[in-house]
C-alpha positions in Angstrom: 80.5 64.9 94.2 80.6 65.4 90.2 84.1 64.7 88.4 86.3 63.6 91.8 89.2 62.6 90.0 92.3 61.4 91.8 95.2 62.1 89.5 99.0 60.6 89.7 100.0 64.3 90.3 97.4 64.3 93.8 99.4 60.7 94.8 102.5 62.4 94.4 101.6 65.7 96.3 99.8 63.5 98.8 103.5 61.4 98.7 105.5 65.0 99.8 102.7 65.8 102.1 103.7 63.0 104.3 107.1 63.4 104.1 106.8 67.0 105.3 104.1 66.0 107.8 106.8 63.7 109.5 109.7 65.7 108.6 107.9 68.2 110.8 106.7 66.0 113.6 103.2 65.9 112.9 103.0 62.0 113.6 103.3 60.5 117.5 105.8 57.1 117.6 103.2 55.3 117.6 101.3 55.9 114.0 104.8 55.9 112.2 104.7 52.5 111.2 101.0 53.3 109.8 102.2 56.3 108.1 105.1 55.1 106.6 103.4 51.4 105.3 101.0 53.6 103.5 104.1 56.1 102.7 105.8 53.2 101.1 103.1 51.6 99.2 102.4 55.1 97.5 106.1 55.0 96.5 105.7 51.9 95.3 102.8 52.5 93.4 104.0 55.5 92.0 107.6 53.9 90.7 105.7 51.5 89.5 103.0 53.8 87.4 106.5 56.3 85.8 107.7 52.6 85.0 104.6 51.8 82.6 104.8 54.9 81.6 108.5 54.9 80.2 107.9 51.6 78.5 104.9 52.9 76.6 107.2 56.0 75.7 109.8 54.0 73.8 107.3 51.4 72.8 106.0 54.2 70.9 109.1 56.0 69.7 110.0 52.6 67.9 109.7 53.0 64.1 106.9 51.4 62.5 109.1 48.9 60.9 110.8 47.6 63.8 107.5 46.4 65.1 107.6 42.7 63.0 112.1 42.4 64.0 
């Protein structure tokens, strides 16, 4: 497979996939804790990456002389 990219907009989509998938009943009892372990680490994952990404957005929007303060 040439150029299979996994993107932070796939992780998302795959995030509201699940939720719909168990909103909807697609999971027995018994895989819930599976699904939502891995449910909850892709939140986590994902706070985690808008996080970074906010930081490096005002990191950025800091005048260059307010670097050396």
């Amino acid at each position: 497979m040439e150029n299979a990219q996994l993107t932070i907009a796939d992780l998302a989509s795959l995030k509201q996939i699940i939720d719909a998938a168990c909103t909807r009943g697609a999971f027995r009892a018994a895989e819930m804790k599976s699904v939502g372990d891995v449910y909850e680490k892709l939140s986590a994952f994902l706070d985690a990456v808008v996080a970074q990404q906010k930081a490096q957005e005002a990191e950025q929007a800091q005048p260059q002389g307010d670097q050396n303060a």
